[in-house]
Biotite code that builds the C-alpha atoms (Angstrom):
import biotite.structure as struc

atoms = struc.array([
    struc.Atom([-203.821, -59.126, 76.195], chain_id="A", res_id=1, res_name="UNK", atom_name="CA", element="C"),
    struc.Atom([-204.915, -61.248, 73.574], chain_id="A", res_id=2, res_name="UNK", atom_name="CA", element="C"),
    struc.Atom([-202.698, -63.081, 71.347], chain_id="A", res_id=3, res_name="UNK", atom_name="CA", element="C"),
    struc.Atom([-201.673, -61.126, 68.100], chain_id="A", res_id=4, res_name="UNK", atom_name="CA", element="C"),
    struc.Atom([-203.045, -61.926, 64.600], chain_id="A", res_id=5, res_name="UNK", atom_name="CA", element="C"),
    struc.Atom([-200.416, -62.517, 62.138], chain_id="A", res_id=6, res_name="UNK", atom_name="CA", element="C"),
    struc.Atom([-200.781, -61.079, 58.455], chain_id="A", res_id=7, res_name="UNK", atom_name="CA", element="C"),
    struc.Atom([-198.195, -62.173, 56.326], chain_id="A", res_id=8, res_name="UNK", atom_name="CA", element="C"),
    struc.Atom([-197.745, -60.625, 53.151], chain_id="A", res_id=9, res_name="UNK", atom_name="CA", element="C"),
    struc.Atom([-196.180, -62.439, 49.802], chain_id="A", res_id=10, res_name="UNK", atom_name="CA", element="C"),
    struc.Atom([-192.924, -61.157, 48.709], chain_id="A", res_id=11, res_name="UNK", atom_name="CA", element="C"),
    struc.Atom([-192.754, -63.634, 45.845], chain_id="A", res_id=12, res_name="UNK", atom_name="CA", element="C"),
    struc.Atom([-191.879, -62.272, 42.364], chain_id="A", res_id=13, res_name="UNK", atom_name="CA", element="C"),
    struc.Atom([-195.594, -62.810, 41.420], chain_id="A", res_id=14, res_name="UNK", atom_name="CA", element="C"),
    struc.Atom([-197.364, -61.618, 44.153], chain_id="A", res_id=15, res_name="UNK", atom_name="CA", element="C"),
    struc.Atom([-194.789, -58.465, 45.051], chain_id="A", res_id=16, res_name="UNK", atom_name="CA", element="C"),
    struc.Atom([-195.665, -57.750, 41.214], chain_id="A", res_id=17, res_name="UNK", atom_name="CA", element="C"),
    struc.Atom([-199.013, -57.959, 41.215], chain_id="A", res_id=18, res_name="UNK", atom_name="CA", element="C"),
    struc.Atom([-199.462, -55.777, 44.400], chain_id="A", res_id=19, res_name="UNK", atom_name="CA", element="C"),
    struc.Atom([-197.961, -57.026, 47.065], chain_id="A", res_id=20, res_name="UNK", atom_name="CA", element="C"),
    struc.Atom([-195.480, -54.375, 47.240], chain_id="A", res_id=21, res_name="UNK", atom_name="CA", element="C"),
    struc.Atom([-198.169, -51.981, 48.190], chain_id="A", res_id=22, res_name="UNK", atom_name="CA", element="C"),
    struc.Atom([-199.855, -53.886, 50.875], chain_id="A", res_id=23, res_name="UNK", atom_name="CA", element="C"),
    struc.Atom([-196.232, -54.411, 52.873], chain_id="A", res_id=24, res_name="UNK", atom_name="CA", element="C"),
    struc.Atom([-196.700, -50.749, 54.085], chain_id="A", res_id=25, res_name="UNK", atom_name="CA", element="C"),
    struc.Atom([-200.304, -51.488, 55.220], chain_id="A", res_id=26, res_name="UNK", atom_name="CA", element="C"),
    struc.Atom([-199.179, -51.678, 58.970], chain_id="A", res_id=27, res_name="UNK", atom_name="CA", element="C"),
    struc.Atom([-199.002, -47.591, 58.894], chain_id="A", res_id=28, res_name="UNK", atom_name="CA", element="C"),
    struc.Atom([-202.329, -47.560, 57.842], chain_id="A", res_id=29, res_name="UNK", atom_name="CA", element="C"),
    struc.Atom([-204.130, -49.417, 60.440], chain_id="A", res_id=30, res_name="UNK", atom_name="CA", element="C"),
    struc.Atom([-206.628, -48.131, 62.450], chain_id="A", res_id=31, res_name="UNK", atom_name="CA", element="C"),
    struc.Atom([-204.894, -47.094, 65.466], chain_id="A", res_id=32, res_name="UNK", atom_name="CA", element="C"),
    struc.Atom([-206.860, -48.994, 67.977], chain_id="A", res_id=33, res_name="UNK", atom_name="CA", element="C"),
    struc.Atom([-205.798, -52.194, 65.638], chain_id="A", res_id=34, res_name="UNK", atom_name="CA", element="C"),
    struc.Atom([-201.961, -51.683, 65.637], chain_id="A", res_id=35, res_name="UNK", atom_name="CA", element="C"),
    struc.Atom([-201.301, -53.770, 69.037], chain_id="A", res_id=36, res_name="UNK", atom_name="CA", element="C"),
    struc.Atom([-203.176, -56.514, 68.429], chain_id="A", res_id=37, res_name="UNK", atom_name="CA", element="C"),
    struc.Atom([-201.554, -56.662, 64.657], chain_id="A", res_id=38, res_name="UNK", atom_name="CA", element="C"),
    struc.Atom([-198.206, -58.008, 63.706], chain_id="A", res_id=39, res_name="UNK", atom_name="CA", element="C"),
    struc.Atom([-197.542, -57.773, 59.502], chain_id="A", res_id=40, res_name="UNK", atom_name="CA", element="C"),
    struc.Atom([-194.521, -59.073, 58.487], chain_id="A", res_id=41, res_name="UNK", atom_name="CA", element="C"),
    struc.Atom([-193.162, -60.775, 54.472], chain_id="A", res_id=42, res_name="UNK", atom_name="CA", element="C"),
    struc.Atom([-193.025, -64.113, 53.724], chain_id="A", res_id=43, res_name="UNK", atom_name="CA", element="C"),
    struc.Atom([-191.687, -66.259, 51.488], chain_id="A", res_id=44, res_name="UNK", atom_name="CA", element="C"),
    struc.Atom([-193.164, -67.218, 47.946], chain_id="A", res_id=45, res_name="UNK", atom_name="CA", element="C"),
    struc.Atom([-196.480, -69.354, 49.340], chain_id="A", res_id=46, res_name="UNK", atom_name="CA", element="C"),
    struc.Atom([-196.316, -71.626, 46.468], chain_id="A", res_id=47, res_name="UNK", atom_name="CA", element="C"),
    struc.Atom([-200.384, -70.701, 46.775], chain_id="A", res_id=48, res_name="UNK", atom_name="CA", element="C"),
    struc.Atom([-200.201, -69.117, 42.851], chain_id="A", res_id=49, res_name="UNK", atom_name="CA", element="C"),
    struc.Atom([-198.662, -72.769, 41.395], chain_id="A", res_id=50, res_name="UNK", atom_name="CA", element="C"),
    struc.Atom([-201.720, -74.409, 42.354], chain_id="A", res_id=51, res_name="UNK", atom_name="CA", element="C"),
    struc.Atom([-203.762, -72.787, 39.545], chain_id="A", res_id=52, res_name="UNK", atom_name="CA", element="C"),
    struc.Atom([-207.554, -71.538, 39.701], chain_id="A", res_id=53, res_name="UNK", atom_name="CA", element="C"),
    struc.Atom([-208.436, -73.608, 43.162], chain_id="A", res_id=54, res_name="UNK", atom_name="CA", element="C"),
    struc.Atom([-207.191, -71.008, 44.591], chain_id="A", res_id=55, res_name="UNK", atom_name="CA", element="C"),
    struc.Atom([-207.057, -67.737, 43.307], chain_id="A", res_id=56, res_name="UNK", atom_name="CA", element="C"),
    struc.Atom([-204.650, -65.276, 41.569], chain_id="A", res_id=57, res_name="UNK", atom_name="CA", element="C"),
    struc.Atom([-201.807, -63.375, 43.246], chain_id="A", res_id=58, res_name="UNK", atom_name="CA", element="C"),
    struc.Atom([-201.103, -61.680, 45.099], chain_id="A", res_id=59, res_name="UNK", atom_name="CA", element="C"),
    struc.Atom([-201.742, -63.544, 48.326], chain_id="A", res_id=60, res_name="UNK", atom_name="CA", element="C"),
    struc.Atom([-201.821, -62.756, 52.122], chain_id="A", res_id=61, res_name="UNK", atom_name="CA", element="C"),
    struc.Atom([-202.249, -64.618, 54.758], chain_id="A", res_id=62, res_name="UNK", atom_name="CA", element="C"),
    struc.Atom([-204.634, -63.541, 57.694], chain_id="A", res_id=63, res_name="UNK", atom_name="CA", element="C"),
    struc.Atom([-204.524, -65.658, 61.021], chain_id="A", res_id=64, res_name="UNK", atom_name="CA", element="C"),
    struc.Atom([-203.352, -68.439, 58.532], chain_id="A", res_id=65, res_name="UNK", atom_name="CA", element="C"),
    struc.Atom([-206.419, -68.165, 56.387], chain_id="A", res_id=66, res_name="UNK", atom_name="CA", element="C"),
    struc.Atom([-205.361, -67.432, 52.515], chain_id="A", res_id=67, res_name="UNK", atom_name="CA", element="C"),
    struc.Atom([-206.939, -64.244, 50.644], chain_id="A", res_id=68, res_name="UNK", atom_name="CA", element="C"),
    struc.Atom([-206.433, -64.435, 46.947], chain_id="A", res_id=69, res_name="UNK", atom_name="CA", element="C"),
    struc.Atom([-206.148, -61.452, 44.945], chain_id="A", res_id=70, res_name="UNK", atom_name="CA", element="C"),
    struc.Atom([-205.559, -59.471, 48.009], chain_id="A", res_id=71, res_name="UNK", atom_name="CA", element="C"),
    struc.Atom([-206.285, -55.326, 48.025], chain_id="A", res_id=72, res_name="UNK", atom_name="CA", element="C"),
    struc.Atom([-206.086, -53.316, 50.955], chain_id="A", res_id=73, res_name="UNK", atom_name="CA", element="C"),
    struc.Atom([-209.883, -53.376, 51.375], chain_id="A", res_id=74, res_name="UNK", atom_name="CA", element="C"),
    struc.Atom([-209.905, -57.545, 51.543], chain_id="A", res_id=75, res_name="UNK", atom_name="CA", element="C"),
    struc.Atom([-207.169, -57.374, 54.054], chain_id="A", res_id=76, res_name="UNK", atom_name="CA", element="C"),
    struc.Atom([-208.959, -55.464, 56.427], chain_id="A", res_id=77, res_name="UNK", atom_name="CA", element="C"),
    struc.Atom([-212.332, -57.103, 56.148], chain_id="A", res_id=78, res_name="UNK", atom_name="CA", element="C"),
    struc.Atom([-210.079, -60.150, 57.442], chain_id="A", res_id=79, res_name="UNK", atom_name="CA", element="C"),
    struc.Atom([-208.242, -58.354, 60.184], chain_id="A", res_id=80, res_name="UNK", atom_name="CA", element="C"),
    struc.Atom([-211.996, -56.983, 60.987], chain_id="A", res_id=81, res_name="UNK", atom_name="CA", element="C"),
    struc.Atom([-213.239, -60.265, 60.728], chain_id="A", res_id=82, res_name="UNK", atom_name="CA", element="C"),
    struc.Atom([-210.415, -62.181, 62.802], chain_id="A", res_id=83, res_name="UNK", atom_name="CA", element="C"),
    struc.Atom([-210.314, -59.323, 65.774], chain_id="A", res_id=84, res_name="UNK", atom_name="CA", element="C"),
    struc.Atom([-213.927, -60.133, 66.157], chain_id="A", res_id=85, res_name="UNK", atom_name="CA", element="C"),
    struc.Atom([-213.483, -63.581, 66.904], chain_id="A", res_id=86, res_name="UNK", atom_name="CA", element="C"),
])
């Protein structure tokens, strides 16, 4: 089997704010053939917000270690999509 891809979710005050609250529960809505290869979990504030503009507006996830700014559902799964085809 290959190895899982990791999305990690912001549970800062900013990002869980600004929508990250929503997107923790986005491992129930994965396409079913997705959900073993898939492992979502929280994380820590990323500190990615305190860097300003260079790189984006909360909230942020984290998709096989590459950063999504102003994460929604939709950009989330483009990466997942994205990463499984790699």
């Amino acid at each position: 089997m290959d190895e899982r891809i990791t999305v990690e979710i912001c549970m800062g005050t900013t990002c869980y704010v600004m929508g990250g609250a929503q997107l923790a529960g986005i491992a129930d809505r994965l396409p079913e053939e997705w959900k073993d290869r898939i492992a979502v979990k929280g994380m820590r504030c990323s500190g990615a917000c305190q860097q300003g503009d260079r790189v984006g507006r909360a909230p942020f996830v984290r998709v096989g270690g590459k950063l999504i700014a102003e994460a929604d559902e939709g950009k989330v799964l483009a990466a997942i999509r994205e990463a499984l085809a790699h």
